[in-house]
Biopython code that builds the backbone (N, CA, C, O; Angstrom):
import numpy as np
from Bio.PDB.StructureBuilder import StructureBuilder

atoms = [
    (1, "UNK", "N", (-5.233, 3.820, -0.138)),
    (1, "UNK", "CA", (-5.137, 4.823, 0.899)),
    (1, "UNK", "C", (-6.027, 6.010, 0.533)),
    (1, "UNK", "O", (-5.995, 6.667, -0.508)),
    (2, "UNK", "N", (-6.805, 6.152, 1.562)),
    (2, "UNK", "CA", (-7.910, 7.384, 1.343)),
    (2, "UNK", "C", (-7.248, 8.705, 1.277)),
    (2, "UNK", "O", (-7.597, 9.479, 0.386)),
    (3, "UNK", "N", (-6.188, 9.104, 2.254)),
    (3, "UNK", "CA", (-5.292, 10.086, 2.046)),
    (3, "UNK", "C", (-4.676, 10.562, 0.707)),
    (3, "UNK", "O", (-4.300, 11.704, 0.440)),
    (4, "UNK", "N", (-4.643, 9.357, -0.158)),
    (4, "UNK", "CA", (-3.962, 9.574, -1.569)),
    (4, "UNK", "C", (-5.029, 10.461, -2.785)),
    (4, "UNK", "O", (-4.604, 11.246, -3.632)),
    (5, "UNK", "N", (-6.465, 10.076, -2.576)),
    (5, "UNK", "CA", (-7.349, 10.961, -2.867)),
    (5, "UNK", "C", (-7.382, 12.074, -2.135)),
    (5, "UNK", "O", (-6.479, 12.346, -2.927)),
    (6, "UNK", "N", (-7.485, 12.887, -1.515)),
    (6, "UNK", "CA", (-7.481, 14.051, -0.709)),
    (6, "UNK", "C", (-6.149, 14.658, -1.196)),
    (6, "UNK", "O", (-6.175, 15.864, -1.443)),
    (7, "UNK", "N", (-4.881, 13.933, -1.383)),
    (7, "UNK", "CA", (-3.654, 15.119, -1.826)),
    (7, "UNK", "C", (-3.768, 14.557, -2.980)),
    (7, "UNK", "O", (-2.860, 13.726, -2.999)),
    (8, "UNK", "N", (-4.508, 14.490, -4.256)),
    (8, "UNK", "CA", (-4.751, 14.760, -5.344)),
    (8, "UNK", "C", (-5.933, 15.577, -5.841)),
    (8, "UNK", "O", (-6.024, 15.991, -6.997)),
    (9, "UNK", "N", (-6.992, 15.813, -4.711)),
    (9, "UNK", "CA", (-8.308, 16.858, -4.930)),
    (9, "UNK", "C", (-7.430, 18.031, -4.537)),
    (9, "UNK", "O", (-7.779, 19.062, -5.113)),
    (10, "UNK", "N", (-6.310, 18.186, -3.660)),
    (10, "UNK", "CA", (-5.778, 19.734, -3.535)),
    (10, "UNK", "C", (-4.793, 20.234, -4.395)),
    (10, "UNK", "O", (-4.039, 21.183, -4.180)),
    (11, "UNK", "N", (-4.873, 19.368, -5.600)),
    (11, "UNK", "CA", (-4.074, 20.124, -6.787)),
    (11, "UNK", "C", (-5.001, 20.477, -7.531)),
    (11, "UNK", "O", (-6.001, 19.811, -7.795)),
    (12, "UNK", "N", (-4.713, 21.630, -7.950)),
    (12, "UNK", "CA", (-5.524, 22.234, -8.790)),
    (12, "UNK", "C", (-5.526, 21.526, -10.415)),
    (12, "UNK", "O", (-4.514, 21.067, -10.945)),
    (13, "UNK", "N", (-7.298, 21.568, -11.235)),
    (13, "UNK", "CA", (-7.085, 21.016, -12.576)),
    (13, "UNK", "C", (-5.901, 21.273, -13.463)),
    (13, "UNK", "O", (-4.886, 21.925, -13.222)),
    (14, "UNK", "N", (-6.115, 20.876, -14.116)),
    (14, "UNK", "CA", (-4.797, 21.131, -15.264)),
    (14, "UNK", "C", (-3.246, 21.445, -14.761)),
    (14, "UNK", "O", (-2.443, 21.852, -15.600)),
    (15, "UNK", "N", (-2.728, 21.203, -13.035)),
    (15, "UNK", "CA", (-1.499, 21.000, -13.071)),
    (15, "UNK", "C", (-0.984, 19.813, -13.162)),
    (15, "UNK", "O", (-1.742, 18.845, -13.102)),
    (16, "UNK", "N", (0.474, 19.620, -13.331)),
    (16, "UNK", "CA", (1.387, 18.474, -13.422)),
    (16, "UNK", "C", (2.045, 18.622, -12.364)),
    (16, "UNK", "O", (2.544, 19.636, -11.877)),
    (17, "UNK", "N", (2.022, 16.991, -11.834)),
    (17, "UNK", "CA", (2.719, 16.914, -10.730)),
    (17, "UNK", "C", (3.356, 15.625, -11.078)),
    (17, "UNK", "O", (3.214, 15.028, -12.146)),
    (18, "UNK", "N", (4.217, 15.183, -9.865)),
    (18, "UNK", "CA", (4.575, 13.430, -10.184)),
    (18, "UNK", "C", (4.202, 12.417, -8.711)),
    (18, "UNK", "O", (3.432, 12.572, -7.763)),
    (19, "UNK", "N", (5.016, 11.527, -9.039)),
    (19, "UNK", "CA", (4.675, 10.159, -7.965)),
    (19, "UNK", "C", (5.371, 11.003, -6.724)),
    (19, "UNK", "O", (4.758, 11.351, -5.715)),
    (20, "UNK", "N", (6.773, 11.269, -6.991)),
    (20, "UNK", "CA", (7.346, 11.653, -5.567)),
    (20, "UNK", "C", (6.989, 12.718, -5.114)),
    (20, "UNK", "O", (7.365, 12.646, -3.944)),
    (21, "UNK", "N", (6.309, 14.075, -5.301)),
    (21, "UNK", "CA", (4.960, 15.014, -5.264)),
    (21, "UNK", "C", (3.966, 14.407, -3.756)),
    (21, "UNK", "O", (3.983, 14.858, -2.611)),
    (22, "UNK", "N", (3.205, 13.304, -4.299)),
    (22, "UNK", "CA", (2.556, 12.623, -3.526)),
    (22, "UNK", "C", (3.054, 11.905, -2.638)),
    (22, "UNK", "O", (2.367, 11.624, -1.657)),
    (23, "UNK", "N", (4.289, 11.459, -2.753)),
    (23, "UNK", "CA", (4.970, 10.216, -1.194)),
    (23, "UNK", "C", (5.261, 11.351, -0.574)),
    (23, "UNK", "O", (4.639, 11.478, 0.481)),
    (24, "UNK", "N", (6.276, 12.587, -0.949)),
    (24, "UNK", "CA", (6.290, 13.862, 0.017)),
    (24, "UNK", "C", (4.813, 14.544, 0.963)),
    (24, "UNK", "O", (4.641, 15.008, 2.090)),
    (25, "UNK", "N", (4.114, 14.322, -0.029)),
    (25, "UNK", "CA", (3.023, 14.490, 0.932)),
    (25, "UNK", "C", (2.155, 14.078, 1.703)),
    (25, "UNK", "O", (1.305, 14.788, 2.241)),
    (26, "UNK", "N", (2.316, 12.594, 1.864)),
    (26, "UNK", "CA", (1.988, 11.188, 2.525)),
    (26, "UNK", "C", (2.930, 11.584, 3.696)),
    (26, "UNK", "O", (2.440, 12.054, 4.723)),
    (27, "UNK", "N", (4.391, 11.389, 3.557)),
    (27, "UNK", "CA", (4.940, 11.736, 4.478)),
    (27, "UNK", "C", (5.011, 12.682, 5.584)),
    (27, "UNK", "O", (5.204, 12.368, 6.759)),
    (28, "UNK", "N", (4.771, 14.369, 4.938)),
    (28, "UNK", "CA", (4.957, 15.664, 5.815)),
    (28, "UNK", "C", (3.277, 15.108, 6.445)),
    (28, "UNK", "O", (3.245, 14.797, 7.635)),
    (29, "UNK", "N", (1.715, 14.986, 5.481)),
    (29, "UNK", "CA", (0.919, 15.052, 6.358)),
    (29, "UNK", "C", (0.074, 13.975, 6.669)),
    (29, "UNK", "O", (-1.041, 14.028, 7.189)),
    (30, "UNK", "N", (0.797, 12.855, 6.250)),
    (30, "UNK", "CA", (-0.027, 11.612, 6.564)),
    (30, "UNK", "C", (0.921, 10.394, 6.931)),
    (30, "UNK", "O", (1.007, 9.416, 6.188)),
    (31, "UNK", "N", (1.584, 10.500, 8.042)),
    (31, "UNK", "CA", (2.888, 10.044, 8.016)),
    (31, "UNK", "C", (2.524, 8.584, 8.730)),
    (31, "UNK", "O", (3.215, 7.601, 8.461)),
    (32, "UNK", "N", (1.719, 8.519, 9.394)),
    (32, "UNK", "CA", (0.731, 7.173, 9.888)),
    (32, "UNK", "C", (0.804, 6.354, 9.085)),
    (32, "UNK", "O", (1.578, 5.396, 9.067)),
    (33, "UNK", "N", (-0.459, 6.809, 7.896)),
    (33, "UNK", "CA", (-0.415, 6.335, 7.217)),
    (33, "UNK", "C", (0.225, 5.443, 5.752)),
    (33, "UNK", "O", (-0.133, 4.508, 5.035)),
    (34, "UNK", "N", (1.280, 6.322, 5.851)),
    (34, "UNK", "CA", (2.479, 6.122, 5.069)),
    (34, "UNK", "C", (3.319, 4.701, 5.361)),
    (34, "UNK", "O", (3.504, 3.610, 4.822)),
    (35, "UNK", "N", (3.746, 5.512, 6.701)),
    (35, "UNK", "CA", (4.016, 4.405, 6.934)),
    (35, "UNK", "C", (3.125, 3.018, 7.710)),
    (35, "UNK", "O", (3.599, 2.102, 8.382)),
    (36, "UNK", "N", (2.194, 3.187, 7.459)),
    (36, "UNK", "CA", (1.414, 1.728, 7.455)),
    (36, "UNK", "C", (1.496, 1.071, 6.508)),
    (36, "UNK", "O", (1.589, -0.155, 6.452)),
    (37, "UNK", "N", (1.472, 1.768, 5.733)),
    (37, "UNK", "CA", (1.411, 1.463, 3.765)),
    (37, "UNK", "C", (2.894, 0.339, 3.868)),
    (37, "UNK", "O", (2.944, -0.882, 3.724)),
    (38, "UNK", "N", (3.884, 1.238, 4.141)),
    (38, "UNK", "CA", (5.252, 0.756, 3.728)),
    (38, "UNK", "C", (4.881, -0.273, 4.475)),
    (38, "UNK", "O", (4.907, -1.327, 3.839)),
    (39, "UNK", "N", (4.464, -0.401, 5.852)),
    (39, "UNK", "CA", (5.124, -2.145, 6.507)),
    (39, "UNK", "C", (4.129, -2.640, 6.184)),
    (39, "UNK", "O", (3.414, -2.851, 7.163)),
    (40, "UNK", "N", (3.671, -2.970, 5.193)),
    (40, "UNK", "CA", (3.509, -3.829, 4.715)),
    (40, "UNK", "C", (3.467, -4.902, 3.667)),
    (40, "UNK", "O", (2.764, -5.872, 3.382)),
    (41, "UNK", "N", (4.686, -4.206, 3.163)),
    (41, "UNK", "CA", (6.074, -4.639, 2.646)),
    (41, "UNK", "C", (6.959, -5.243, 3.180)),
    (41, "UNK", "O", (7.604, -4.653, 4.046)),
    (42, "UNK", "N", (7.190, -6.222, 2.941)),
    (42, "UNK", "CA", (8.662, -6.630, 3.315)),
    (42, "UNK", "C", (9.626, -7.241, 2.514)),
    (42, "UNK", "O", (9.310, -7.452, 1.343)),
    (43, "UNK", "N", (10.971, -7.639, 2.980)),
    (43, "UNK", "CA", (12.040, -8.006, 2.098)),
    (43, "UNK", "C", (13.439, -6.695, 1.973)),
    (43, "UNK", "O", (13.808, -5.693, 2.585)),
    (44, "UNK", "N", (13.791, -7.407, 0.917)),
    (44, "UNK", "CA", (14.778, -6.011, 0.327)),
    (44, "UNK", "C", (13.656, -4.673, -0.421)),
    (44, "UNK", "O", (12.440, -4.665, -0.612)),
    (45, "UNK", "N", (14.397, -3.968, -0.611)),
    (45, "UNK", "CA", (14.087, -2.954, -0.874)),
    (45, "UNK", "C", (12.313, -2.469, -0.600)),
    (45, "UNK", "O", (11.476, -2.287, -1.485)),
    (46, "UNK", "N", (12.160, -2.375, 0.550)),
    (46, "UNK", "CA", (10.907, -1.780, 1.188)),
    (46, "UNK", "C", (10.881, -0.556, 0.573)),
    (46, "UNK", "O", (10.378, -0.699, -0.542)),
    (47, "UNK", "N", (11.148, 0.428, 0.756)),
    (47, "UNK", "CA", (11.355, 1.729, -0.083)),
    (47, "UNK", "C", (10.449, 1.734, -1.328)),
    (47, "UNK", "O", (9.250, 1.996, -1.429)),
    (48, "UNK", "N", (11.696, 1.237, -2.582)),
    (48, "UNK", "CA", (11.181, 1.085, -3.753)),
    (48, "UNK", "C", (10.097, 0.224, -3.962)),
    (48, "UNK", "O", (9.390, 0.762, -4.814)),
    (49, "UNK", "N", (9.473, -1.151, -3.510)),
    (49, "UNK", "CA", (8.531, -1.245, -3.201)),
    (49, "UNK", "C", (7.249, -1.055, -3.073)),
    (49, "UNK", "O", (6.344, -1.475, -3.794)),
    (50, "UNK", "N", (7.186, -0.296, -1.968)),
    (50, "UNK", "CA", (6.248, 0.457, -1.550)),
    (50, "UNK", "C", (5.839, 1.824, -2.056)),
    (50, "UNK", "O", (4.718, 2.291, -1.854)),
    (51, "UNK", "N", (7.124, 2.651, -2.948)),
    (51, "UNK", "CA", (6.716, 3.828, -3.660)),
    (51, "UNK", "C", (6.317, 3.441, -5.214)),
    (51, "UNK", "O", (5.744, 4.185, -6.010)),
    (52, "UNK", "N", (6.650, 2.437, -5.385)),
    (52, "UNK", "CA", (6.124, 1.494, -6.603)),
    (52, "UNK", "C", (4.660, 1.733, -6.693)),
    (52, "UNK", "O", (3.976, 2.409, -7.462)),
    (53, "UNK", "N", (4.299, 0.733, -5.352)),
    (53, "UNK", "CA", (2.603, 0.497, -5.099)),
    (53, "UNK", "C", (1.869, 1.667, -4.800)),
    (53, "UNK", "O", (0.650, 1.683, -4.978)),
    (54, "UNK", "N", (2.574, 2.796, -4.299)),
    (54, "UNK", "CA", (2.122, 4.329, -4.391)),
    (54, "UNK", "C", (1.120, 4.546, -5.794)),
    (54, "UNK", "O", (-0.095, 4.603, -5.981)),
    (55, "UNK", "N", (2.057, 4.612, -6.453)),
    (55, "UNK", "CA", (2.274, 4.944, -8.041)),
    (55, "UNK", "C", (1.150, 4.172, -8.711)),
    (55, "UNK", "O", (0.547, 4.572, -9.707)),
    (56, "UNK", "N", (0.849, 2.637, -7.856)),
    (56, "UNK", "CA", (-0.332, 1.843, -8.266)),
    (56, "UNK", "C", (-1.375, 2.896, -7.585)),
    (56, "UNK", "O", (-1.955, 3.603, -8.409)),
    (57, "UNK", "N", (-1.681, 3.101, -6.332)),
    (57, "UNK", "CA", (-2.699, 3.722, -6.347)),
    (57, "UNK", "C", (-3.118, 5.139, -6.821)),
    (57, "UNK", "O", (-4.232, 5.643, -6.964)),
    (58, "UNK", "N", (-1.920, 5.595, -7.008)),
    (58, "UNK", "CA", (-2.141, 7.474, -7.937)),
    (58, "UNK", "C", (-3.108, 6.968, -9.462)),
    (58, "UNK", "O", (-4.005, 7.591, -10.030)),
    (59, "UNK", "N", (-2.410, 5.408, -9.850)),
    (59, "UNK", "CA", (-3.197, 4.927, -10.738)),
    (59, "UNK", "C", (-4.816, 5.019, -11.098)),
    (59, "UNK", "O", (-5.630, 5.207, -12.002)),
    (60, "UNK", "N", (-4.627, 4.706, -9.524)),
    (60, "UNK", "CA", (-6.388, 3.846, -9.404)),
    (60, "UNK", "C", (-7.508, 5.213, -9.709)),
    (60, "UNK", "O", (-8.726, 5.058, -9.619)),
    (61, "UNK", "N", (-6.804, 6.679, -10.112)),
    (61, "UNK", "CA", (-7.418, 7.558, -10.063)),
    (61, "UNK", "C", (-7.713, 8.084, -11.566)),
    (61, "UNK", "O", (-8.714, 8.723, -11.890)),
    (62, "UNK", "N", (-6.799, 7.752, -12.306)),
    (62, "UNK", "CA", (-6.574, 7.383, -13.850)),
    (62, "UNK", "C", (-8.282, 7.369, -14.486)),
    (62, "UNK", "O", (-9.259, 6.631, -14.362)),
    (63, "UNK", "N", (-7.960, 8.616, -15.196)),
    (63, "UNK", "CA", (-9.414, 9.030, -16.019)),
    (63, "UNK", "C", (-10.701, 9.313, -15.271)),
    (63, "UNK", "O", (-11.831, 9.322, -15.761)),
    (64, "UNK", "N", (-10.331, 9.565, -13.885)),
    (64, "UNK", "CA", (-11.024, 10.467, -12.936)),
    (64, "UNK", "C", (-10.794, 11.546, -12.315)),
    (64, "UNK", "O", (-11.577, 12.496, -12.324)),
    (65, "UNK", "N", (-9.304, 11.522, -11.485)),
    (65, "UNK", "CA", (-8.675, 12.651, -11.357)),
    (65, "UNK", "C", (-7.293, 12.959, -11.582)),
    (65, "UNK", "O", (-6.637, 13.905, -11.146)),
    (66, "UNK", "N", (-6.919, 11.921, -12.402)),
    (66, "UNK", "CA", (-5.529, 12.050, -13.112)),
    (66, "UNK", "C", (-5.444, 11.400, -14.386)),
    (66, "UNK", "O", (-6.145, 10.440, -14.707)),
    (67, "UNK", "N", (-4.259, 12.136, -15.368)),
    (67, "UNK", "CA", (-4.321, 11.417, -16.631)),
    (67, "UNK", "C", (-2.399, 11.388, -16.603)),
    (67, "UNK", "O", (-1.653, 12.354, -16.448)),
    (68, "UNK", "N", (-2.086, 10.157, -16.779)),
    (68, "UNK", "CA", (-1.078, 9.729, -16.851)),
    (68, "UNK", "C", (-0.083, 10.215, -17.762)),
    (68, "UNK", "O", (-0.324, 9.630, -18.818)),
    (69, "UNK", "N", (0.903, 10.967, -17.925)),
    (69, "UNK", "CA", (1.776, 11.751, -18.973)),
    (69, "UNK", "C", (2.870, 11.111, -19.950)),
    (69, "UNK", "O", (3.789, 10.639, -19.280)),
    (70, "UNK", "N", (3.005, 10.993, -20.947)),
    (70, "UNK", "CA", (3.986, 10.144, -21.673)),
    (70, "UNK", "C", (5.006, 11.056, -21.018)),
    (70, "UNK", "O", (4.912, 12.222, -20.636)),
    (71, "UNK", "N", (6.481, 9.779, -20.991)),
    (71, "UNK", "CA", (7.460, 9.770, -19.912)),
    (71, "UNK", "C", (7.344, 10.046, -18.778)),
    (71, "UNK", "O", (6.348, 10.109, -18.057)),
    (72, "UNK", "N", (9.091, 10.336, -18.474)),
    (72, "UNK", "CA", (9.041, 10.135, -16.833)),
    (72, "UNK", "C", (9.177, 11.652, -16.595)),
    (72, "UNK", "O", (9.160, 12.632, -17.340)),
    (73, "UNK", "N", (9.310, 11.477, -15.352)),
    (73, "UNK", "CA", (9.652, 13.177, -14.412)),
    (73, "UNK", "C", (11.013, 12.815, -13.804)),
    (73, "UNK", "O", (11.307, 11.665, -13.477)),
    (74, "UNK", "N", (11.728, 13.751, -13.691)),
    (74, "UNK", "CA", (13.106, 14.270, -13.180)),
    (74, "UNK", "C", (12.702, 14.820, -11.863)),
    (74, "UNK", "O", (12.141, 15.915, -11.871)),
    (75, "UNK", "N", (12.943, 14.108, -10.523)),
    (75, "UNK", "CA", (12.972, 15.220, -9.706)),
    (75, "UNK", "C", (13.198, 14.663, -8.460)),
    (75, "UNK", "O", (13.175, 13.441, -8.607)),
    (76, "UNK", "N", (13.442, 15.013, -7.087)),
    (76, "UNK", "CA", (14.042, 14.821, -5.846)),
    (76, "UNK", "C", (12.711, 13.667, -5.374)),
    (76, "UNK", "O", (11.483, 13.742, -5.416)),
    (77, "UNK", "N", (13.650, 12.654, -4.939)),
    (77, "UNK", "CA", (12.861, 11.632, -3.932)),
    (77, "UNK", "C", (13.128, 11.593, -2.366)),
    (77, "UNK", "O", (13.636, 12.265, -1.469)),
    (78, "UNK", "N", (12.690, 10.790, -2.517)),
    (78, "UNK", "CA", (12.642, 10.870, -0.609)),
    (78, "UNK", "C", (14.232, 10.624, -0.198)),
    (78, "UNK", "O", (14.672, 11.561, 0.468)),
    (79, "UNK", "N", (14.767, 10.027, -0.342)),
    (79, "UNK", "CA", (16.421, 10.452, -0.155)),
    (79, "UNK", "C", (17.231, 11.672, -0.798)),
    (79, "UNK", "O", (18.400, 11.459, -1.119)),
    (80, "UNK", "N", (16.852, 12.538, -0.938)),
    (80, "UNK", "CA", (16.933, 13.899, -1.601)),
    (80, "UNK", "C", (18.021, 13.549, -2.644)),
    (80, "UNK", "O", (19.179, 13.861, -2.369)),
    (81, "UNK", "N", (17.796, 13.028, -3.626)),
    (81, "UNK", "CA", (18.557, 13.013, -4.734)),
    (81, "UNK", "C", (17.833, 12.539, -6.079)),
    (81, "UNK", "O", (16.827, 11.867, -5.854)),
    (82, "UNK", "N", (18.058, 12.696, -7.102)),
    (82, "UNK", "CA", (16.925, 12.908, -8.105)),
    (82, "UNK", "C", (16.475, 11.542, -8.711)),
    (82, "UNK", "O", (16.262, 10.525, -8.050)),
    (83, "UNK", "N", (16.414, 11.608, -9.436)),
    (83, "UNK", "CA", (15.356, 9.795, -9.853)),
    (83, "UNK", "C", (14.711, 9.845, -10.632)),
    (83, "UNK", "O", (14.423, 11.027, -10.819)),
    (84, "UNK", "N", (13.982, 8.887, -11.651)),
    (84, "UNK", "CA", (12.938, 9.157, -12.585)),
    (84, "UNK", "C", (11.630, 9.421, -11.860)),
    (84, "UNK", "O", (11.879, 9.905, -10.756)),
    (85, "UNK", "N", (10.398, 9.290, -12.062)),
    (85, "UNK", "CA", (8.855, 8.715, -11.722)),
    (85, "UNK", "C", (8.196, 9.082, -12.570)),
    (85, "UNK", "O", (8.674, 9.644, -13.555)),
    (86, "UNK", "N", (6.767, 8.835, -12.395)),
    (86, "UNK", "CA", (5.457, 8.605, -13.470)),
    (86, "UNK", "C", (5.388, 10.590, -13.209)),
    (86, "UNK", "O", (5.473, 11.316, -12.218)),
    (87, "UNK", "N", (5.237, 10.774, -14.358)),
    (87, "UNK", "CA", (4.372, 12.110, -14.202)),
    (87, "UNK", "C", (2.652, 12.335, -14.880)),
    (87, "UNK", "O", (2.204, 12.066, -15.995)),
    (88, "UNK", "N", (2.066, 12.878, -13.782)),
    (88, "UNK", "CA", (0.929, 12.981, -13.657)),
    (88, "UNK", "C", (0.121, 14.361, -14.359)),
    (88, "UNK", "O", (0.867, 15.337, -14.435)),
    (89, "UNK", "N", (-1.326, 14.591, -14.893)),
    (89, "UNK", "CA", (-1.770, 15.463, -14.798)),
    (89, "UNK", "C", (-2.990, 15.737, -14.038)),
    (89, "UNK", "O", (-3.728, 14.767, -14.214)),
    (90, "UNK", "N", (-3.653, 16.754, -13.138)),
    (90, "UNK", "CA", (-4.644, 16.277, -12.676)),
    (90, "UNK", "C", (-5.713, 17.002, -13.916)),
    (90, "UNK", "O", (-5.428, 17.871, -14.740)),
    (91, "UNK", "N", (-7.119, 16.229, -13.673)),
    (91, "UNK", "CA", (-7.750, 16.478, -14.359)),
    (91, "UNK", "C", (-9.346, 16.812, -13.553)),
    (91, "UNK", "O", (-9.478, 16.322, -12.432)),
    (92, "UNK", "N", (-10.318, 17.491, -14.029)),
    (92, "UNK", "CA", (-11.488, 17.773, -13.031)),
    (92, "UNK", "C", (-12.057, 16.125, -13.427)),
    (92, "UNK", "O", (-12.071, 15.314, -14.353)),
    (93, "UNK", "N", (-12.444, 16.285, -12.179)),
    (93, "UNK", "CA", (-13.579, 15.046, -11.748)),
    (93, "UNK", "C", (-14.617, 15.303, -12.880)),
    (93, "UNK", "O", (-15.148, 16.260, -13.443)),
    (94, "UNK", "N", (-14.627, 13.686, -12.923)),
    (94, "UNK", "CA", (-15.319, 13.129, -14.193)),
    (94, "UNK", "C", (-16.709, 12.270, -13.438)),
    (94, "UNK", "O", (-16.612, 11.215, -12.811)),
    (95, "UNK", "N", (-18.082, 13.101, -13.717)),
    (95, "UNK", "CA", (-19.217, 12.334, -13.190)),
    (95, "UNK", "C", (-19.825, 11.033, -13.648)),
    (95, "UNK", "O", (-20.791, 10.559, -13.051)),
]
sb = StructureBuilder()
sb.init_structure("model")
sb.init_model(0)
sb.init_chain("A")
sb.init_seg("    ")
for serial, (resi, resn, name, xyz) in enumerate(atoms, 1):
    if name == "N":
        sb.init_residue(resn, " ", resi, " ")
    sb.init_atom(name, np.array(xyz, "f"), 0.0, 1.0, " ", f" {name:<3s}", serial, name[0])
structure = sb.get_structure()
């Protein structure tokens, strides 16, 4: 998802953010797209799933504009209640 680059160029270098950071913001401003993402998933747990494969593409940015943080992050998911996820750092673009 091209959207997933664009809400990782508007964090500034050197902050930490996490996975659910980015599905919140798929959601409030790319909600199309989001959910295009999700159906195309199916089965049980679409949700987890699909915020899984999120997390694959926050990946795909790994030693370009993110560097991956030992452990997890503590913090509110999309069902407003807390959860682990990957925590992220962003990092400046690497030529």
């Amino acid at each position: 998802m091209k959207c997933i680059e664009k809400i990782l160029l508007e964090i500034k270098p050197g902050y930490y953010f996490d996975s659910h950071y980015v599905i919140d913001a798929l959601v409030e401003n790319y909600s199309d797209d989001y959910l295009n993402f999700c159906s195309s998933y199916g089965g049980n747990n679409i949700t987890l799933t699909a915020h899984q494969q999120i997390g694959h593409q926050i990946a795909k940015f790994e030693d370009i504009l993110v560097e991956r943080q030992q452990g997890q992050s503590w913090s509110v998911n999309i069902h407003r209640g807390a959860s682990e996820c990957a925590l992220w750092k962003r990092i400046s673009p690497k030529n």
